[in-house]
TORBA-209432 format. One record per residue (C-alpha): x, y, z; residue number from 1. Coordinates in nm, 4 decimals, padded with zeros to 6 digits. Each point is the difference from the previous one (the first is absolute). Layout:
% TORBA-209432
X:Y:Z:NUM
...
***
This chain:
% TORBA-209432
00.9740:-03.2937:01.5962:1
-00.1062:00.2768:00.2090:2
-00.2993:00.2462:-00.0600:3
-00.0794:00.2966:00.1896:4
-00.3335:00.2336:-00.0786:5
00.0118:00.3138:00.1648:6
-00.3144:00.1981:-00.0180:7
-00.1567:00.3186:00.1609:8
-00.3325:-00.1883:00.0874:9
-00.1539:-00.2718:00.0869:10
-00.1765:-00.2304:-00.2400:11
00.2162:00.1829:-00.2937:12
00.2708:-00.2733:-00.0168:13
-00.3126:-00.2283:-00.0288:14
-00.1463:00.2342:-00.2711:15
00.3451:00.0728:-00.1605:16
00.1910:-00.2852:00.0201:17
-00.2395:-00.3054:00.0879:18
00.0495:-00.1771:-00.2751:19
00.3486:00.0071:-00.0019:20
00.1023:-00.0700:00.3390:21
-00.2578:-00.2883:-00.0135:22
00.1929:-00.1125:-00.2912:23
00.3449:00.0609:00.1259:24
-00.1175:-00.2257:00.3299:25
-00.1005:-00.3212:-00.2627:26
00.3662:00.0253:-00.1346:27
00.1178:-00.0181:00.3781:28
00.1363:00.2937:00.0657:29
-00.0365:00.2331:00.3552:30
-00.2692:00.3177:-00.0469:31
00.0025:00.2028:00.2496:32
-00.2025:00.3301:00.0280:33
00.0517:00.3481:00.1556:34
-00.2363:00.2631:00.0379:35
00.1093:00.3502:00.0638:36
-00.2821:00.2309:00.0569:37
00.0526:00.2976:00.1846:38
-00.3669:-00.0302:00.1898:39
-00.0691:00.3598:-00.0652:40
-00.0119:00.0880:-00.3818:41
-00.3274:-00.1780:-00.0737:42
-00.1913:00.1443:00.2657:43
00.0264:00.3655:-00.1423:44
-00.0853:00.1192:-00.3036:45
00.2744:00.2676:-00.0574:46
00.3130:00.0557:00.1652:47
-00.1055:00.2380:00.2724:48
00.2123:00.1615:00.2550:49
-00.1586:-00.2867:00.2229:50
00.0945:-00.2638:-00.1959:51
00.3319:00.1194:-00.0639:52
00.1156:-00.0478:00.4164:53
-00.1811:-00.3384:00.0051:54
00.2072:-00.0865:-00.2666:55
00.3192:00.1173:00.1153:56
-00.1140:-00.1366:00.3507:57
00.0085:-00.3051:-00.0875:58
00.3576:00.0081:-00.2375:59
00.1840:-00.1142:00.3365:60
***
């Protein structure tokens, strides 16, 4: 089998999912993890103006 963890930040597939993906790794199957942050929504503390182009900046 095949697992794939996708989460938004680092360390939360560790704090999330750990356990499981350690457990899924004794049984022999492939984890693999992805992390998708967008760099840009944890440095601001509401979704200002600012915020809003560095997100959209950095869709493509």
């Amino acid at each position: 089998m095949s697992v794939l963890c996708v989460v938004p930040h680092p360390d939360d597939e560790v704090l999330g999912a750990g356990a499981t993906m350690a457990r899924h790794v004794e049984d022999g199957d492939e984890v693999h993890v992805c992390i998708l942050p967008d760099g840009v929504t944890s440095r601001y503390d509401e979704r200002t103006k600012e915020a809003e182009a560095e997100i959209e900046q950095r869709r493509y």
